[in-house]
LOKETOR-986592 format. One line per 10 residues: number of its first residue (from 1); their letters; for each residue z, x, y of N, C-alpha, C. Coordinates in steps of 0.001 Angstrom, whole numbers. Atoms other than C-alpha are relative to their C-alpha. Layout:
N
NUM) A) Z:X:Y:Z:X:Y:Z:X:Y; ...
//
This chain:
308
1) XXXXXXXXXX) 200:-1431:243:88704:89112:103268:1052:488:-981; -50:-1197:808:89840:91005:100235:259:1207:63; 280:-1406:74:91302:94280:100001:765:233:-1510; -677:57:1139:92391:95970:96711:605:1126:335; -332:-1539:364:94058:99215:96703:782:572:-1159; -422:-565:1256:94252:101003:93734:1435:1715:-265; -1302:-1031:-972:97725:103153:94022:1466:-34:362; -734:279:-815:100561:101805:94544:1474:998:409; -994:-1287:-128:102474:105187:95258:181:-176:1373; -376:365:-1580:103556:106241:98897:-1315:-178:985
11) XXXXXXXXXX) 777:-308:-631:100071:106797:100305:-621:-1979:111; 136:1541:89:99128:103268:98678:460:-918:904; -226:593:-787:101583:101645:99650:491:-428:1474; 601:265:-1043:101030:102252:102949:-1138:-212:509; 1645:637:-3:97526:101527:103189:245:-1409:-71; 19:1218:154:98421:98087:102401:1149:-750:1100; -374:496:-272:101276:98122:104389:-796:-380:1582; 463:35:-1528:99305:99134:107571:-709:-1408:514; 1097:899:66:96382:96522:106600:492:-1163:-340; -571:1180:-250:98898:93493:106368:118:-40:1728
21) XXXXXXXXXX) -747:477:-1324:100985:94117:109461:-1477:-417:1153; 824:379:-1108:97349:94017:111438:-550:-1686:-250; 481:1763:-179:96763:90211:110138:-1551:-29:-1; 1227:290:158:93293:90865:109443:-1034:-630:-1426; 354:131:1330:93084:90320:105902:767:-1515:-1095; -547:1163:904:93387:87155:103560:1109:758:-1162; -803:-636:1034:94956:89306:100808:-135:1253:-540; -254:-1504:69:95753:92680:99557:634:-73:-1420; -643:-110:1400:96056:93861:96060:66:1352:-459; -854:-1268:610:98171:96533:94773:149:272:-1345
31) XXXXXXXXXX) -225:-542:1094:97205:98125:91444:728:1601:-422; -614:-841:462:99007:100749:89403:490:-102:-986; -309:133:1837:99456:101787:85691:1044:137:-264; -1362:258:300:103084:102460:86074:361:-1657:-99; -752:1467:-15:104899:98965:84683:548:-856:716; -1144:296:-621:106233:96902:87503:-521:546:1290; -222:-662:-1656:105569:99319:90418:-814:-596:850; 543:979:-487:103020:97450:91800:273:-942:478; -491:1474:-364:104508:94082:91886:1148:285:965; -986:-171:-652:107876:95631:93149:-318:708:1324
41) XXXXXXXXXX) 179:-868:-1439:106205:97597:96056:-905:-1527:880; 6:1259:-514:104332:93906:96815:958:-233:404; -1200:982:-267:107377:91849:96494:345:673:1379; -774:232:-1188:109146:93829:98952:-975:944:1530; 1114:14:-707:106121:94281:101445:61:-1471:173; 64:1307:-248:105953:90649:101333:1069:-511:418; -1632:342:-784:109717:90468:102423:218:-258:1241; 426:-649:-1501:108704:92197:105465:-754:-1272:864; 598:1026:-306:106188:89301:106145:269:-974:1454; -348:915:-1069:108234:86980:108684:853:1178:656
51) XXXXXXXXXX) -157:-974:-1193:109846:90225:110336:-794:222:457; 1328:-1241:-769:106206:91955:111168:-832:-1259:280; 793:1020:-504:104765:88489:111790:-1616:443:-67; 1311:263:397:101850:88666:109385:-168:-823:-1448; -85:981:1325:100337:86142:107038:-725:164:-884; 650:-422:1610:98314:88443:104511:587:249:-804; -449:240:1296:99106:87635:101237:-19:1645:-554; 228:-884:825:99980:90584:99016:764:146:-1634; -498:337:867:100022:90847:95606:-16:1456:-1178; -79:-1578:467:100764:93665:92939:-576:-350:-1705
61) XXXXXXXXXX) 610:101:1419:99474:94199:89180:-203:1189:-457; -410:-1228:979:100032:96652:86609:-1597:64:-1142; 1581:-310:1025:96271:97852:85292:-1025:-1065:-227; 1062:1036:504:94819:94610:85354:-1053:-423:1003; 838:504:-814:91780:94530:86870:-673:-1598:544; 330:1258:-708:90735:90995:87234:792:-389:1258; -325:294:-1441:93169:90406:89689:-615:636:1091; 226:-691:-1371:91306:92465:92253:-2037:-450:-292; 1593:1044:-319:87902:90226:91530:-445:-570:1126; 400:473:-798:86041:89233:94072:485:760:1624
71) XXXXXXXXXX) -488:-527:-1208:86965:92043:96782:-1002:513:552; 753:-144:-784:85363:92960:99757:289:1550:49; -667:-1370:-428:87009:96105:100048:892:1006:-1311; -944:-303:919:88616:98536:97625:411:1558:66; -235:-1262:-122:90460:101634:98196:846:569:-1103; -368:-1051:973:90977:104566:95862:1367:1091:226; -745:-1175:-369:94130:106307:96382:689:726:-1408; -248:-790:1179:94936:107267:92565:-116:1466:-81; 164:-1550:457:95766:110331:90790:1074:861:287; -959:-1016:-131:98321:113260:91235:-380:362:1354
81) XXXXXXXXXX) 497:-507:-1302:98888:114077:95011:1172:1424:-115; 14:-2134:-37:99654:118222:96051:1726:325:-76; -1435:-58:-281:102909:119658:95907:-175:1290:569; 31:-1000:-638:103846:122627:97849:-878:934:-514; 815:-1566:574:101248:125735:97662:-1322:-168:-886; 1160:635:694:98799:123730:96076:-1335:-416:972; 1502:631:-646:94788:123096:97373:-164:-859:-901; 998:1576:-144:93494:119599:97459:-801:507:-1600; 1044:-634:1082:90574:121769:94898:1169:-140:-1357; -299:-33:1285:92860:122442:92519:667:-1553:-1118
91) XXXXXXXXXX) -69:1529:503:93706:118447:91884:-659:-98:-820; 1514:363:-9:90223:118261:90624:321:-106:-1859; -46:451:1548:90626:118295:86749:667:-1323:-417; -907:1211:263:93429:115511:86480:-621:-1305:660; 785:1357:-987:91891:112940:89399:-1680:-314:-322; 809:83:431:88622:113616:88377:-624:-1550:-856; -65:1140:1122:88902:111132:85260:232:-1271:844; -1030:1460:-356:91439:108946:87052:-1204:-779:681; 441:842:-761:89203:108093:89898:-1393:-450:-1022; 1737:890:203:85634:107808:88085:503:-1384:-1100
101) XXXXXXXXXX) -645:882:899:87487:105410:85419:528:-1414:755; -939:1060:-1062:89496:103187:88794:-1455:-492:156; 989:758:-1166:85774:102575:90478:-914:-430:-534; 1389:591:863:83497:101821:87071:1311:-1520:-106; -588:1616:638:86679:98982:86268:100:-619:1234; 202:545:-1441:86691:98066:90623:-1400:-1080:-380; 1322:942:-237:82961:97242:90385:-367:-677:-1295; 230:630:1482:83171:95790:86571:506:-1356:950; -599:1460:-593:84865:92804:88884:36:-622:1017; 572:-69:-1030:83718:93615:92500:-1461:567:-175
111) XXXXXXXXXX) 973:-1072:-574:80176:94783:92433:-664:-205:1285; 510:-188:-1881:79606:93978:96292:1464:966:559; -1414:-341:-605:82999:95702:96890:-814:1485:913; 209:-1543:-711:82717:99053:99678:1287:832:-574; -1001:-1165:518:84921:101988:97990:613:642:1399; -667:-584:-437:87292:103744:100118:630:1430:-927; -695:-1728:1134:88268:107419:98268:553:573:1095; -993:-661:-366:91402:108708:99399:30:1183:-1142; -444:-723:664:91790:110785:96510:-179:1243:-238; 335:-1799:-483:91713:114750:96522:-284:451:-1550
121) XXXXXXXXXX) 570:-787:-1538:89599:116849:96884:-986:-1116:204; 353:1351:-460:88505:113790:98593:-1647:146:199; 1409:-78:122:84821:115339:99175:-500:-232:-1616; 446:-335:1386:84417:116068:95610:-49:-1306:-894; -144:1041:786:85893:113107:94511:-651:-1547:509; 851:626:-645:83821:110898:96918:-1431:151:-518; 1375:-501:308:80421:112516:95748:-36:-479:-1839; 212:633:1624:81862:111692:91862:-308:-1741:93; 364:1233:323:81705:108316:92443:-1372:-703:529; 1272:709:157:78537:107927:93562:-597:164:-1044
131) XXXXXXXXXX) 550:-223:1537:77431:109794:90441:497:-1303:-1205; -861:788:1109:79619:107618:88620:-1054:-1532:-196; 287:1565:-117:78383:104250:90050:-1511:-143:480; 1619:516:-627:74607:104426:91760:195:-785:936; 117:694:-1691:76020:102755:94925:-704:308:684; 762:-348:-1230:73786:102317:97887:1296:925:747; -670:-791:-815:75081:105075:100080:591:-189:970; -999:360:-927:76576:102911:102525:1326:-289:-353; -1180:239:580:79174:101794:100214:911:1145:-611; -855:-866:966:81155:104693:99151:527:954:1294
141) XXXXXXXXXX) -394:-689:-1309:83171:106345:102247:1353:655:-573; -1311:-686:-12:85733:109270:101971:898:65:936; -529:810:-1084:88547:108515:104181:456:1677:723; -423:-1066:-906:89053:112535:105431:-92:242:984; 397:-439:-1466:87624:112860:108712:956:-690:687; -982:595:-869:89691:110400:110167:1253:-180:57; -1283:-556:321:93011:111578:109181:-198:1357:648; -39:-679:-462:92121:114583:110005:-581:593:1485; 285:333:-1279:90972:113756:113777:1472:-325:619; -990:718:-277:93810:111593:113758:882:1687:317
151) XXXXXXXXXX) -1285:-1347:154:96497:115218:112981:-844:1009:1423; 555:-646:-1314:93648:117002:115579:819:-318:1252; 2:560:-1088:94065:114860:118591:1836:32:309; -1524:242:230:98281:114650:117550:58:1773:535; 89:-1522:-339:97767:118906:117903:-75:302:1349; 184:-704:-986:95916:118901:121146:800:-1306:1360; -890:700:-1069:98268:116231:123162:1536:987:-37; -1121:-892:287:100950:118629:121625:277:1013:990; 364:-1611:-789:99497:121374:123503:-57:-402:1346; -115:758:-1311:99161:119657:126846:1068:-968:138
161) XXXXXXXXXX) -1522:1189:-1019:102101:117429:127151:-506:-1128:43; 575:1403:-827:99947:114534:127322:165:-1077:-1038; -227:1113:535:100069:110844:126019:-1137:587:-1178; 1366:-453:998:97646:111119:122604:-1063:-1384:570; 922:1494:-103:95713:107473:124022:-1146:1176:1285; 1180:-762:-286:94372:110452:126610:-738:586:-541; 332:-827:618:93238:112274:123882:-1890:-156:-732; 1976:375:318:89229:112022:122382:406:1713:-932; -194:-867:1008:88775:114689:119267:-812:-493:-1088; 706:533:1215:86778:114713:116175:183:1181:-969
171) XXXXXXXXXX) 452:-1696:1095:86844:117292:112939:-1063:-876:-851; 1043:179:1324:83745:117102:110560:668:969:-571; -78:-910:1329:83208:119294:107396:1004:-466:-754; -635:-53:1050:85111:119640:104638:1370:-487:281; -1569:591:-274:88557:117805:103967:1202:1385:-854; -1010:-1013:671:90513:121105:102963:249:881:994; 229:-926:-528:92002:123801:104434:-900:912:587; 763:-963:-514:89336:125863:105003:-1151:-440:515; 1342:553:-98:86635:123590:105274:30:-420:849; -55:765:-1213:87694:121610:108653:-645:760:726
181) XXXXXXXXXX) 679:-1205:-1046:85463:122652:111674:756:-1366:893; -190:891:-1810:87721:120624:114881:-1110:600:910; 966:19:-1191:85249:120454:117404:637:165:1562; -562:324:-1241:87160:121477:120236:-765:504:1013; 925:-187:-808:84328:122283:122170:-89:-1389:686; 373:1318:-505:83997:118320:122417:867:-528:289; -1170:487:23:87256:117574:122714:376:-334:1604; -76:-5:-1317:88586:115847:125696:1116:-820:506; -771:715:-17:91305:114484:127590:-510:-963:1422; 733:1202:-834:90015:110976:129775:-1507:611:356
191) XXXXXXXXXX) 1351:-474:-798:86379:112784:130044:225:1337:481; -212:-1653:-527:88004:116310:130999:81:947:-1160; 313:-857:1119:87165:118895:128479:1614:761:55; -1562:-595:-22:90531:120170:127075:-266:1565:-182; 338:-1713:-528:89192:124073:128021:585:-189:1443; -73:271:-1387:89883:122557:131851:1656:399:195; -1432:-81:8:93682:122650:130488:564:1133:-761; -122:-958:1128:94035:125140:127568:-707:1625:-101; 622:-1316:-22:93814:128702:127034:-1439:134:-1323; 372:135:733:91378:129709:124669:637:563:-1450
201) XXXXXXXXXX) -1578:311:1143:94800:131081:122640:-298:-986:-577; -755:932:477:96061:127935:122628:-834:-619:-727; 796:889:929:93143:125872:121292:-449:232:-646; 373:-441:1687:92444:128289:118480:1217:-382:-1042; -1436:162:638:96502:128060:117839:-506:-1997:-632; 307:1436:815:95486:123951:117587:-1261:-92:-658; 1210:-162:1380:92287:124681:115260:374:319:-917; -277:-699:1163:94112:126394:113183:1550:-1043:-869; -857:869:733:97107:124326:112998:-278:-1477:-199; 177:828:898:95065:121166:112443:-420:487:-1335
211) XXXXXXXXXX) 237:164:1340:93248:122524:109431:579:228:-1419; -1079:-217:1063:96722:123462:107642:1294:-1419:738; -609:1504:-438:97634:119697:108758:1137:-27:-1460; -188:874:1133:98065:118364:105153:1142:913:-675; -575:-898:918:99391:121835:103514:1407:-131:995; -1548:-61:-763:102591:121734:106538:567:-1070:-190; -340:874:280:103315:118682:105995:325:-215:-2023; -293:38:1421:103411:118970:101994:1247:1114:55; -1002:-1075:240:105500:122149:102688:1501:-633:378; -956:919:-1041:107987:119839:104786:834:-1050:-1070
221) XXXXXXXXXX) 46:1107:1348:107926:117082:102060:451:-293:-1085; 256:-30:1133:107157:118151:99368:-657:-537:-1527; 1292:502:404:104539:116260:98418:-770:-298:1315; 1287:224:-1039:101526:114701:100122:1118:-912:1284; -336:1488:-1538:101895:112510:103603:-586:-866:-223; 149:1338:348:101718:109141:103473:-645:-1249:1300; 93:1198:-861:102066:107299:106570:-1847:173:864; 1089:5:-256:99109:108872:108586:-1257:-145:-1030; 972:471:1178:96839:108788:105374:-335:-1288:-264; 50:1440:19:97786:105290:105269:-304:-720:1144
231) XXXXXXXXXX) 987:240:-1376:96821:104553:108973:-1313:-103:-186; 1286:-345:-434:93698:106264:109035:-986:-945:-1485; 791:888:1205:92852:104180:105479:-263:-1626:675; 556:1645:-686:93571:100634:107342:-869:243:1318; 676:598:-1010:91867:101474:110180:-1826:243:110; 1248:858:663:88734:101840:108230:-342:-1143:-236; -175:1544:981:89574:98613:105990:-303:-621:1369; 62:1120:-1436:89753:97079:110098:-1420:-75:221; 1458:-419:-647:86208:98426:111256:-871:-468:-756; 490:515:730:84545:97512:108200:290:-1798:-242
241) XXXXXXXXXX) 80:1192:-31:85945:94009:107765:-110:-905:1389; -30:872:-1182:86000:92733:111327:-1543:790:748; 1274:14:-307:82378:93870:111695:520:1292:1242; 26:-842:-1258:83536:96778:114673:-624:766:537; 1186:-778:-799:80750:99068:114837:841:1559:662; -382:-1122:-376:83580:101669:115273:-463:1623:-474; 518:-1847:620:82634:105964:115076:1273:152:-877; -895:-712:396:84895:107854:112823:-424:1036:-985; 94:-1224:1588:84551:111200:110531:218:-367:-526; -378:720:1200:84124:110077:107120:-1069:904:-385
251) XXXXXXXXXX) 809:-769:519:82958:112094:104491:-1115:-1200:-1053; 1185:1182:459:79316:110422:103520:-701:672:-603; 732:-548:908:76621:111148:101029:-1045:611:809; 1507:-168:-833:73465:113197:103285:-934:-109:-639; 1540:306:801:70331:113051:102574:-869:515:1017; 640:-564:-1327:68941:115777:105359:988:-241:1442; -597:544:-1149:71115:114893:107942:1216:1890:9; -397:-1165:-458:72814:117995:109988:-488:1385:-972; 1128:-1036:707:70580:120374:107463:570:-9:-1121; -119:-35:907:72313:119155:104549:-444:-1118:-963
261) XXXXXXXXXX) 1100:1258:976:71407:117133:101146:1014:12:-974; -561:385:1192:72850:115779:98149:1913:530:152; -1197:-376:-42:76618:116590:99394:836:-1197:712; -753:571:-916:79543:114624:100683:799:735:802; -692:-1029:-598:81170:115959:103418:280:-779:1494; -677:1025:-822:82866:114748:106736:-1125:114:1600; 825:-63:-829:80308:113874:109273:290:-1466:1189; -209:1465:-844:80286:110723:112312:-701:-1005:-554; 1030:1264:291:79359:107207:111399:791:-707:484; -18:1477:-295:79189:103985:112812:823:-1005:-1364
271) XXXXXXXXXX) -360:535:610:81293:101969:110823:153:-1849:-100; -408:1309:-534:81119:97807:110295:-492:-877:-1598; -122:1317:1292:80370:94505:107689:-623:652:-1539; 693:-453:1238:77815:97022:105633:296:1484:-701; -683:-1386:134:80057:99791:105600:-727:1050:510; 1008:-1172:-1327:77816:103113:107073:-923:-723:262; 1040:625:-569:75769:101355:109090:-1016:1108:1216; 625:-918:-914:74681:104873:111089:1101:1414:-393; -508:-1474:-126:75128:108639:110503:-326:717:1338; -101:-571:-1218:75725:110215:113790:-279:1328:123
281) XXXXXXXXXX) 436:-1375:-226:73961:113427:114482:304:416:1286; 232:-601:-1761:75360:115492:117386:-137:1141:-199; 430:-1621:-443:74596:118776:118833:863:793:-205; -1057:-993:182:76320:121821:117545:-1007:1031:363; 263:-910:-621:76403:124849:118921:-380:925:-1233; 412:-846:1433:75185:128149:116325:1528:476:-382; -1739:-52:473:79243:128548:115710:40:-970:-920; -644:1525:338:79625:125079:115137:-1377:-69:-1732; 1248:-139:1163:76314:125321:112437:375:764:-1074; -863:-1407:978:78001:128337:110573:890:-711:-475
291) XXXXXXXXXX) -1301:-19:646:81299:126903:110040:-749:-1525:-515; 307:799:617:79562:123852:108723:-636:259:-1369; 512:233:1197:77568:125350:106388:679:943:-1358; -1263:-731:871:80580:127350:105266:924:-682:-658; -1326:1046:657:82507:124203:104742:-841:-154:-1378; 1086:63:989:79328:123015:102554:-9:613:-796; -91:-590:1296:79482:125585:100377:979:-32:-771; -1328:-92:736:82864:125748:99478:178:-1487:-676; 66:1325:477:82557:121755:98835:-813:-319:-869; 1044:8:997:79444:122300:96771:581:384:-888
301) XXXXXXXX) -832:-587:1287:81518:124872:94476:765:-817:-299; -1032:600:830:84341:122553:94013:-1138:-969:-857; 194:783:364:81809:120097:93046:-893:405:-1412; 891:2:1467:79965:121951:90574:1395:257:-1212; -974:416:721:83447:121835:88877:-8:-1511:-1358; -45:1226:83:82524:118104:88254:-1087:212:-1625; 721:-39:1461:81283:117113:84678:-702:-1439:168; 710:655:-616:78629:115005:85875:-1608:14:-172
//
């Protein structure tokens, strides 16, 4: 198994580091057009190797695509990430290029490869590359939903005191500020609806402070976050290469599905060897329908941005 990730900044190279230390992968390749940075964020990733007791190869390369021939897997994390006070949206002119340019020279050398798009506004820029490329729609997955489940579920163990492994949580919609709908209607801790524990305060206070996840954390920073971004990227790369059949929010192309069409946007799927192998339709309430098709719009506008 093959992974490439195109990136080798902080988000990168954690994505690669996550998807070594799990030992699931023959090799891992780290591109990036800066001179050097690549190889040097390998090398000492590969240092690590006999401390973290794993034996995927990783290797780095400065713009040259052939080295990342023959991959099973290839994630997009290129482009300029946010700095304080900045929306994801307003990325959209600069990454734009970057990414549709990373995923026509990916599949010039992979064309069985599954895309991974990290890159913001991760809907927008998920939906360019299908334009870009004519992938079957299983292959092209935006990695937002499950980062931003992941910062959910971190919110509502916050709020209860509790371990997060009790925790169960999902956000669809849109990967931006405004666009997240957490589902804490569904939300639960071992099978107990976290309403059983929580005021209905408190679990607007954690709706609100997941969907200004990314922006508190940039304010903190001062740029983007890395490590969870880089989690929630390998533990796609896992589900997909070890066949798992795992759920996770991922923003996917519809085609009628929850009453929308021609958009990417963060919905449930089955994840495994063929990349979406199932879009998960559940029951929303007429709240839960609204703030979806509120995310939708606002994800449509960024996208008619797109020169496409």
């Amino acid at each position: 198994m093959k992974v490439t990730v195109v990136g080798a900044g902080a988000v990168g190279a954690s994505c690669a580091e996550y998807i070594a230390i799990k030992d699931f992968a023959s090799e891992v390749v780290l591109l990036d057009i800066k001179e050097g940075y690549a190889e040097g964020k390998a090398m000492d990733l590969m240092q690590t190797a006999s401390l973290n007791s794993f034996d995927t190869k990783i290797t780095g390369t400065t713009n040259d695509y052939s080295k990342t021939a023959n991959s099973d897997i290839a994630v997009i994390t290129s482009g300029i990430p946010r700095k304080p006070g900045m929306t994801r949206e307003e990325l959209i002119g600069i990454n734009a290029g970057i990414v549709k340019e990373v995923a026509t020279n990916l599949l010039k050398h992979s064309p069985d490869a599954i895309i991974i798009v990290v890159s913001n506004p991760m809907d927008t820029m998920t939906y360019l590359v299908h334009k870009a490329t004519d992938l079957p729609k299983n292959r092209i997955i935006g990695m937002g939903g499950a980062l931003d489940s992941a910062r959910f579920k971190y919110r509502l163990a916050e709020a209860m005191e509790a371990p997060i492994s009790d925790i169960d949580g999902m956000v669809i919609g849109g990967h931006s500020d405004t666009g997240m709908v957490p589902l804490i209607r569904h939300a639960t801790r071992n099978s107990v609806k976290v309403s059983e524990f929580l005021s209905d305060d408190r679990m607007q206070e954690v709706v609100e402070a997941t969907k200004v996840g990314g922006a508190t954390l940039t304010k903190l920073l001062g740029t983007s976050a890395w490590y969870a971004p880089g989690a929630a990227v390998s533990a796609l790369v896992q589900a997909i290469a070890c066949d798992q059949k795992k759920m996770f929010p991922c923003s996917v192309l519809l085609a009628g599905e929850y009453g929308l069409d021609d958009i990417c946007i963060g919905v449930p799927v089955i994840l495994g060897r063929n990349g979406i192998e199932q879009i998960v339709e559940i029951e929303l309430n007429d709240k839960e329908k609204a703030k979806m098709q509120e995310s939708a719009a606002g994800v449509s506008k960024t996208n008619g941005l797109l020169d496409v």
